[in-house]
Each structure stands twice: as C-alpha cells, then as structure tokens.
matplotlib code that plots the C-alpha trace (Angstrom):
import matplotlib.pyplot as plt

x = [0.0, 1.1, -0.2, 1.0, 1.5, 3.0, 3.0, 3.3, -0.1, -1.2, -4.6, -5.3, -8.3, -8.5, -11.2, -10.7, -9.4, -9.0, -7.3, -6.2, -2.9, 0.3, 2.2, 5.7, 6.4, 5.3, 3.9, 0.2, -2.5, -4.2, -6.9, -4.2, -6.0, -5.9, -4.5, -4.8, -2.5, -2.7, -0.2, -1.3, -0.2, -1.8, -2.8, -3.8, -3.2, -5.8, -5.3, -5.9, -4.1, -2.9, 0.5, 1.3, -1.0, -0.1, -2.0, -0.4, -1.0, -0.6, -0.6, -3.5, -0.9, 2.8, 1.5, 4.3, 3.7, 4.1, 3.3, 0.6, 1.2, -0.7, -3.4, -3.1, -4.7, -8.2, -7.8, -6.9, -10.3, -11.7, -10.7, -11.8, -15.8, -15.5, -14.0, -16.7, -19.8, -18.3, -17.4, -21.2, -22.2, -23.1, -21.2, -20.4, -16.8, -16.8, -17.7, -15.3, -12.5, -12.9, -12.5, -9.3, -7.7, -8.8, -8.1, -4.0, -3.5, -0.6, 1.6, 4.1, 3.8, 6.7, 4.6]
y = [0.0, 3.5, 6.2, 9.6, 12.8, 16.1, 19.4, 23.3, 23.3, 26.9, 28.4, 31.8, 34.1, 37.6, 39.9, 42.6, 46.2, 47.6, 51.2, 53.5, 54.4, 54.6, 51.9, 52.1, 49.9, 50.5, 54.4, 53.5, 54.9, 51.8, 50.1, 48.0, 43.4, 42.3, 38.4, 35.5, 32.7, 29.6, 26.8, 23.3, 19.4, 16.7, 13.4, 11.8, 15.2, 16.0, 19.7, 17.9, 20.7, 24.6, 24.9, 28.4, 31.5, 34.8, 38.2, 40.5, 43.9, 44.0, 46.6, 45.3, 46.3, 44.7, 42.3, 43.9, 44.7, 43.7, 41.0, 41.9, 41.3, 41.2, 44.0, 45.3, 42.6, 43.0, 47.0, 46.3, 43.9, 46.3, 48.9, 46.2, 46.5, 50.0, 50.1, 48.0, 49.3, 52.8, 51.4, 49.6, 52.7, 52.5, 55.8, 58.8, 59.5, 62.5, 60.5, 57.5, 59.8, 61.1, 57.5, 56.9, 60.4, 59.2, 55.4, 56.0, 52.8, 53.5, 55.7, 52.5, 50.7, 50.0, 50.3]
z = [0.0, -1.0, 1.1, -1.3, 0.6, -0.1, 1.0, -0.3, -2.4, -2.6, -2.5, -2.7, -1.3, -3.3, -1.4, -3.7, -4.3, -0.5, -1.0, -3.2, -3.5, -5.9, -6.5, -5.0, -7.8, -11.1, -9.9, -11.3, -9.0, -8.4, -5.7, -4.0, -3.4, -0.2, -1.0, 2.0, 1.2, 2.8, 1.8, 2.8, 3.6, 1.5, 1.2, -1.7, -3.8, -1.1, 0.8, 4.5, 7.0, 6.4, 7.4, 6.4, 6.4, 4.8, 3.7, 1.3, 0.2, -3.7, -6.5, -9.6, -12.0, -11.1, -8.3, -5.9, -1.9, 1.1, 3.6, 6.5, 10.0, 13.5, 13.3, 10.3, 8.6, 10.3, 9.2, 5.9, 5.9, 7.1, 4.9, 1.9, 3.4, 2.9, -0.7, -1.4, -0.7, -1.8, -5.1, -5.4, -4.9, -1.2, -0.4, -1.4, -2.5, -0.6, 2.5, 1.6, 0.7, 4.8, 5.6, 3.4, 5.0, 8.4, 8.1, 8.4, 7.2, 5.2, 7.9, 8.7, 5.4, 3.1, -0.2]

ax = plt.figure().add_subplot(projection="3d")
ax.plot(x, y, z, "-o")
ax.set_aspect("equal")
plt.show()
C-alpha cells in the first residue's frame, strides 16, 4: 500500500481592491488586493491541514507589496468593506474619501 502525501499546495483568497494608492512599484494609482494565502499538507493530492498562512497587500498592476502582520490585517479587511460598498455605490466618495484620510492605514507601510 502507497499512502502519497506532499505538501506546499497553494490556494489563494482575493477579497478585492482595499485602498487607493500609488504603486511604489510601477507608480500607477491603483486600488491595492488584499491576498490570503494559505499553503497546505496533503494526502492523496488532497489539501488535508494549512501549514502556512499569509496576507499580502498588492498593487492590480505589477502584483508587488508587502506581507501583513498582526493587526493590520483586520484594518486592511476592514478597509476592503469600505471600498466596497463605496465602489457599489453605497457611499459617497466624498464621504469615503474622509475614511481613506482618516483610516491612516498606510503611515508605517513600506509600499
């Protein structure tokens, strides 16, 4: 009997544009993607148990950014409900671009 496992199959969550901003990158004002990675064990090409979980900020042009960390991940979720409903038309971009200024998100990131 062969039991066949492995490891280091990806999946990947994208919630969507979270916040506007210029690439650091490529300089193209873009909505930056809030990515959740998750890289898994498996058995029987099977994804059975996540060993690794990360969340990245990344520009919709180049696909460059940065890894979150601690808290900033929830804000950054956050920030992703807000884009959201403002760009379904929930919101008024005067009253989402208060949110964006207010938000300070961005003040220790390396974007």
């Amino acid at each position: 009997m062969f039991v066949i496992f492995g490891w280091g199959r990806r999946t990947t969550k994208d919630y969507g544009p979270t916040l506007p901003m210029r690439c650091g990158n490529c300089n193209n004002n873009v909505y930056s993607r809030l990515i959740h990675v998750r890289t898994w064990f498996t058995l029987f090409f099977i994804p059975v148990i996540p060993y690794e979980s990360k969340h990245y900020l990344l520009c919709d042009v180049c696909t460059r950014g940065f890894e979150l960390h601690g808290a900033d991940v929830e804000r950054f979720k956050e920030m992703n409900r807000i884009t959201s409903v403002y760009l379904s038309g929930g919101m008024s971009e005067d009253e989402y671009r208060r949110y964006v200024d207010g938000s300070r998100l961005l003040e220790s990131s390396r974007y």
